[in-house]
Structure formats: C-alpha cells, structure tokens
C-alpha positions as CSV (number, residue, x, y, z in Angstrom):
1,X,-101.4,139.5,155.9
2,X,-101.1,137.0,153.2
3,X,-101.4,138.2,149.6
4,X,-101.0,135.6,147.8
5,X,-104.2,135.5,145.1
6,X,-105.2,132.5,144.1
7,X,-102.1,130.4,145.2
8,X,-103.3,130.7,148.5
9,X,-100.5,128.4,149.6
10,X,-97.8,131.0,149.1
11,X,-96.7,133.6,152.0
12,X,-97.1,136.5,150.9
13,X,-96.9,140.2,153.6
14,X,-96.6,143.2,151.8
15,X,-94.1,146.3,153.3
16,X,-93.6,149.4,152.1
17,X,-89.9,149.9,152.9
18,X,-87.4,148.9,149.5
19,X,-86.6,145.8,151.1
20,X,-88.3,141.8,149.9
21,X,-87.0,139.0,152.4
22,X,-87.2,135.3,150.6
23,X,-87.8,132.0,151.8
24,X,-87.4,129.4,149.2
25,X,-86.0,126.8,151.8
26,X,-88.2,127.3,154.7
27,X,-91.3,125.3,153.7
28,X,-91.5,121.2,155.2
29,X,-94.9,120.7,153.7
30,X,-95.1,117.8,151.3
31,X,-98.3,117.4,148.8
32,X,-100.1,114.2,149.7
33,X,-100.0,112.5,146.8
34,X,-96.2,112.8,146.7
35,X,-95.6,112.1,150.5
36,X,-95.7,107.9,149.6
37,X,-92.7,108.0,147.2
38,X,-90.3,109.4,149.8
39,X,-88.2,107.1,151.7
40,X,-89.6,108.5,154.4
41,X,-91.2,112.1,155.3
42,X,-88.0,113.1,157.9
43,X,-85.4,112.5,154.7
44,X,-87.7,114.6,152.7
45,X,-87.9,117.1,155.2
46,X,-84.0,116.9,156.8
47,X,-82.2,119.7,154.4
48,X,-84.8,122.5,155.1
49,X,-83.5,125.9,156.1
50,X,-84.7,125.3,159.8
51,X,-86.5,128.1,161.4
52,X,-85.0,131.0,159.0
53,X,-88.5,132.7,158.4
54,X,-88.4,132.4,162.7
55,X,-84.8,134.0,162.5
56,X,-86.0,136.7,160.5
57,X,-89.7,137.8,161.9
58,X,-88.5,141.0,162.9
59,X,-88.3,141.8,159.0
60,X,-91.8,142.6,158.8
61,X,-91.2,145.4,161.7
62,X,-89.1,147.0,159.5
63,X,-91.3,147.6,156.7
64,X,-89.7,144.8,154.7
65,X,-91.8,142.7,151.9
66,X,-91.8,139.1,152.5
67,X,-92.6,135.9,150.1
68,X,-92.0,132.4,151.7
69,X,-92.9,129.3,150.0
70,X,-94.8,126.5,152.2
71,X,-93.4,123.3,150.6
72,X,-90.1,121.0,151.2
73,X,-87.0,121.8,148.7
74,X,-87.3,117.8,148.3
75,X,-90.4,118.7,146.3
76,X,-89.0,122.0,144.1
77,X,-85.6,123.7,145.0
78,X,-87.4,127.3,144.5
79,X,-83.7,128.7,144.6
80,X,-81.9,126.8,141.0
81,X,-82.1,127.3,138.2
82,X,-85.4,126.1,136.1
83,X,-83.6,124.5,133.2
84,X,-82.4,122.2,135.4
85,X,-78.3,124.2,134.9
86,X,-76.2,123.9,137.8
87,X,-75.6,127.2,138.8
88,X,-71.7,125.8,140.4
89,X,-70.2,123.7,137.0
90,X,-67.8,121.5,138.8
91,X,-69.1,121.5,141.7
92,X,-71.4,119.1,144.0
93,X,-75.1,120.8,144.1
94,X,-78.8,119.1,144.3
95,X,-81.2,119.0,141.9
96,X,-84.3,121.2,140.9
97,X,-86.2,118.8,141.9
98,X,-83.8,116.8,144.3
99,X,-83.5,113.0,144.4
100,X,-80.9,113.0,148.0
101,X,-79.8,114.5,150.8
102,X,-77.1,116.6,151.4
103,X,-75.7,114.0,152.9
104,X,-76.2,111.7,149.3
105,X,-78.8,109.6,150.9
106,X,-81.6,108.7,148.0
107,X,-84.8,110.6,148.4
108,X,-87.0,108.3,146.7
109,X,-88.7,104.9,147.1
110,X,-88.9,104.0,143.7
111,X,-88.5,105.8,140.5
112,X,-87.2,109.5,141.1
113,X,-89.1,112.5,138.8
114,X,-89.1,112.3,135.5
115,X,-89.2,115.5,132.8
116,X,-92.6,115.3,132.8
117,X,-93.2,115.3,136.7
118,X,-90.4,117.8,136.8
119,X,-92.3,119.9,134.3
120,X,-95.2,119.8,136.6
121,X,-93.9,121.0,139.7
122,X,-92.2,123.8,137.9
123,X,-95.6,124.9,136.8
124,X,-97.2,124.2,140.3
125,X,-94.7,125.3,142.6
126,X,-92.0,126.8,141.3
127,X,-93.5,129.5,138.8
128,X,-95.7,130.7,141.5
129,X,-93.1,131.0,144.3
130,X,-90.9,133.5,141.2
131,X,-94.2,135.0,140.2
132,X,-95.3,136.5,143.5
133,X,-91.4,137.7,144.0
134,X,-91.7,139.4,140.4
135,X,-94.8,141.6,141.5
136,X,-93.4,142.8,144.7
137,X,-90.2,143.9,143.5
138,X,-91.9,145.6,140.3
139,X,-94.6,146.6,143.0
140,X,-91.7,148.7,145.2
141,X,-89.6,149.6,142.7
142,X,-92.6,152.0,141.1
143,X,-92.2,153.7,144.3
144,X,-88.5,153.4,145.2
145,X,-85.7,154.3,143.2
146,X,-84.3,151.3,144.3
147,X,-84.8,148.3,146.2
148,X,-82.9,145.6,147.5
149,X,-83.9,141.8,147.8
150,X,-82.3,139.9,150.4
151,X,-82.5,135.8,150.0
152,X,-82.5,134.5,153.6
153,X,-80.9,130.7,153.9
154,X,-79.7,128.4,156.4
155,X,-77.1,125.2,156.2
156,X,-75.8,123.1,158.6
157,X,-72.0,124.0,159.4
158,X,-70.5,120.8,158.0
159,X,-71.7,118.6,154.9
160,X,-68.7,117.5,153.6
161,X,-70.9,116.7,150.2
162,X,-70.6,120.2,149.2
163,X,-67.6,121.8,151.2
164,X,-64.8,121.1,153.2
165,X,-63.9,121.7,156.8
166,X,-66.4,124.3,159.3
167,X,-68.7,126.8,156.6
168,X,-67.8,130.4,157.8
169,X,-71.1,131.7,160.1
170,X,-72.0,134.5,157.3
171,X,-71.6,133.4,154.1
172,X,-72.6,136.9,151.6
173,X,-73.1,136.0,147.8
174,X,-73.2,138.7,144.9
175,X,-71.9,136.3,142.7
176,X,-68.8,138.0,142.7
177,X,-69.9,141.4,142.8
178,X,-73.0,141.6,139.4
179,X,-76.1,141.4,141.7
180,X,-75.8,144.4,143.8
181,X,-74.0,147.5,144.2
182,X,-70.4,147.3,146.0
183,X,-71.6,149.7,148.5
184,X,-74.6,147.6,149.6
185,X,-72.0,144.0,149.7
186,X,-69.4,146.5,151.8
187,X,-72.1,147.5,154.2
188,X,-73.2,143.8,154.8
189,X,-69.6,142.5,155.5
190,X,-68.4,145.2,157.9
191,X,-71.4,144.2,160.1
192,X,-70.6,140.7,160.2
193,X,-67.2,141.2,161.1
194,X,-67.9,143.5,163.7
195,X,-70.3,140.9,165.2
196,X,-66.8,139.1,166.0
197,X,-68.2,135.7,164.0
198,X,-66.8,134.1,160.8
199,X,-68.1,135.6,157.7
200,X,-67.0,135.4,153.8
201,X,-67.8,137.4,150.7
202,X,-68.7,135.0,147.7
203,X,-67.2,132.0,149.1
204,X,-68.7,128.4,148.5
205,X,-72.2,129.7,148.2
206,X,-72.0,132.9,145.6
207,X,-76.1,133.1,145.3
208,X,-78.0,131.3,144.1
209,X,-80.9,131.5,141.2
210,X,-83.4,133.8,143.1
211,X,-80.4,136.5,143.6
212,X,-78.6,136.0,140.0
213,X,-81.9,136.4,138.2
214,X,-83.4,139.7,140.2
215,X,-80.2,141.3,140.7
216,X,-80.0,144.3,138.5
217,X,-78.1,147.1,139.9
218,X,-78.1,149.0,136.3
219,X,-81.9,148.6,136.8
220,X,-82.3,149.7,141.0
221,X,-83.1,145.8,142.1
222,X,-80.1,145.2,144.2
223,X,-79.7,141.5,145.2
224,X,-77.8,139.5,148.1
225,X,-78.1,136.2,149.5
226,X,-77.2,135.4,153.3
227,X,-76.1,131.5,153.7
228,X,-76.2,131.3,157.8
229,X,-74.5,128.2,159.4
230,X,-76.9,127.3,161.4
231,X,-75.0,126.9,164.7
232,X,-75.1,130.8,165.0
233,X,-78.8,130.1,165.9
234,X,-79.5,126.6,166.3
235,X,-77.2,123.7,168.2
236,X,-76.2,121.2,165.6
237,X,-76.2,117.5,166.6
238,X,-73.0,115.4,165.9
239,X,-75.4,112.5,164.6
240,X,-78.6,113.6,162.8
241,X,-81.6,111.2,163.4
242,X,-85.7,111.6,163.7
243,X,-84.8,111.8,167.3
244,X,-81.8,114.3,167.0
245,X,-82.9,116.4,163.9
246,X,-84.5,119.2,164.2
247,X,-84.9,119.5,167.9
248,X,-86.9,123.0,168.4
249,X,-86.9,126.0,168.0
250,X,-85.2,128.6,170.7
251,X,-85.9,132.4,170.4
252,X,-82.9,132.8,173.6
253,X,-80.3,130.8,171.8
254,X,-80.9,132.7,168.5
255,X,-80.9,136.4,170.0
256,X,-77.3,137.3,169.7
257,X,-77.7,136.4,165.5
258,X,-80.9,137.6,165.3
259,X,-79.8,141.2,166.6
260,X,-76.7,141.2,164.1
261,X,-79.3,140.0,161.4
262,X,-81.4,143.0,162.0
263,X,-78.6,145.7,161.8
264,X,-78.3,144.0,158.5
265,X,-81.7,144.3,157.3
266,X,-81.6,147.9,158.6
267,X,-78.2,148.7,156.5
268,X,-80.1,147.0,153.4
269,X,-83.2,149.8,154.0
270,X,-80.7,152.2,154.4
271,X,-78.4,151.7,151.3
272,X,-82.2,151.5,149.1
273,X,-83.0,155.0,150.6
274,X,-80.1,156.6,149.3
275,X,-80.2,158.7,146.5
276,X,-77.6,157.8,143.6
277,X,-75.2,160.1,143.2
C-alpha cells in the first residue's frame, strides 16, 4: 500500500504497531533532467544503501510503518541536515546535496548545485521525504504512548574517506544517548552482541539528521539509527567498477543478518509497548 498523497513518488505502507522504518538511502532513481550533469549515472548511483529496504521487508510483517524515498542521495541526502550544517564538525561527511563519492570522486560534469538548485531540491525532495515521516509518527503516537523510529542504513565496510580500518558490523547511534531511552539503546546492543558479530554504540556514525530531529524521548518518539556494514549481507568487492559494483541481490547470503535484524525490530515493538513506569 503506498500512501503517499500527491507525491506519488514517495513509499509510503502504513502499520499499526509503534514502530516507522526509514529509507532515506535506498532510492537510485535520478530525475531526467538531472541525469546529464553526472559524470556518469553508476557514480551517481555507487554510495546508495544497497538493498536495505530488501534487508528489512520483513518490517512490514511486524506491523511496522515504513517511508522510503525513491531517489539517489547524489540528488538530496534525505538524512543531513537542511541548512546545509554538518552534523560531525571536524569530521569528513558529504553534502546535502552531494558533489563526490565516498570515495572523493567528483559527481558532476560541469558546475555542481548552486543555493538556488539546492533550494529546489529541498523543496522537491527533501521536504516531502520529512513530511510523510512527520505524519506517521504524529499518526501512531495518537494511538501509542510511544513509538520508536528506527533509521535503517547501509555502508560499505571500508571508505577510508570517512573512517579508519574495518567499520564494526552494527553500528547503533543515539547520538550519545538524547534520541531514545537507555532501555531501548541497551536492548538493541545485547542483541547484536549475542549475534557473535562486531557491533558499537555511537561510534563513527552517532545518527544522523532523521534520528536527531524526531528523537524525543521526553515526548514518547524514541529514535535509533542502524549503520550496517554491508558485508553482513552483501559480498564487497576489493575493486568497485560498473562491472563489480553492485552485483545482486541474495536473499541466502543475507539470512543469518536478516534474522538478527528482525529480533531487533521485534525488541523495538516491544520496548514501545511498555508502559512507563
């Protein structure tokens, strides 16, 4: 079921358990009249969270609310900051609208967005994306006392760019403990480390925009984001190329993670159907 109103381009499936699943990095769509200013559609394309909404299908079996935005993070990172404020000061991060890689190859032809353009995605993609997120959660909170919202990414295991050495397989952010409840972060790290994989709590990747901005514990909305290295589910390539990168898709290969991830989602229900003490 998509319920998206008149952005018909946004995924929108509507659950009544206190749980929203978000997909700001799934999307490799590119608008036609922006496709010509890439270097080339694959670069565009390259940094996507490969297959996550796949990884993650189960969610809607569990009751869980799910938004997922169609288009390429090349076109509108749907997960920074709209200002255009880097959400890690000191650190190496993209853009809102990025202009390369992860890998610090350029994105664009010729000229890269300007404020104006910028300002015109925002409106066009990015606003709609936040919009449809802002009604579900408002939607199952009326009916919940309180909900979790669980951003769902992916990244490749090593991109020396933005961090050193091998990135841990679960990678939790709360930004240090103000977007959820303790109990719900606790919850979420004794299953990963009782799936016998590598897992960190607000490591490199703390949360990003999407799970800073809704988090509100004091207010029921109890935020997480999950930063997967995508080994767990996908082989990685030592050279990426058009040939090598993405490869497809295989349900098999991403079983083990994909049951772990679902005793996740499960905990997430479970902690939101809790009555506060």
């Amino acid at each position: 079921m998509n319920d998206a109103g008149k952005n018909e381009w946004l995924e929108v499936h509507r659950g009544e358990a206190p749980l929203v699943v978000c997909f700001p990095h799934t999307g490799t769509e590119i608008p036609d009249e922006l496709e010509a200013d890439y270097v080339s559609p694959w670069l565009a394309r390259k940094d996507a969270d490969w297959w996550i909404d796949r990884l993650y299908a189960f969610s809607r079996d569990l009751g869980a609310t799910t938004v997922r935005t169609p288009f390429s993070r090349s076109v509108i990172d749907c997960n920074r900051d709209p200002s255009g404020a880097s959400l890690y000061p000191g650190q190496t991060t993209t853009e809102l609208c990025p202009t390369t890689t992860f890998d610090n190859e350029p994105l664009y032809a010729g000229p890269v967005p300007d404020e104006a353009e910028i300002a015109r995605r925002r409106v066009r993609y990015f606003k709609p994306y936040h919009a449809a997120i802002t009604h579900e959660v408002e939607r199952l909170r009326a009916s919940h006392e309180r909900i979790v919202l669980y951003d769902a990414h992916s990244i490749r295991s090593h991109v020396p760019r933005l961090f050193e050495g091998q990135l841990p397989q679960f990678n939790i952010g709360t930004n240090d403990g103000q977007t959820c409840d303790p109990a719900l972060a606790d919850a979420v790290e004794l299953i990963c480390r009782e799936s016998g994989r590598s897992h960190i709590l607000n490591g490199r990747f703390k949360g990003g925009w999407t799970t800073r901005h809704y988090g509100r514990p004091q207010e029921g909305v109890h935020a997480i984001q999950m930063e997967l290295a995508i080994r767990g589910y996908h082989p990685e390539p030592d050279a990426l190329t058009p040939e090598s990168w993405p490869g497809t898709f295989d349900p098999a290969f991403a079983a083990p993670i994909s049951a772990t991830l679902s005793d996740i989602l499960k905990a997430c229900i479970a902690f939101a159907q809790q009555q506060k003490d």
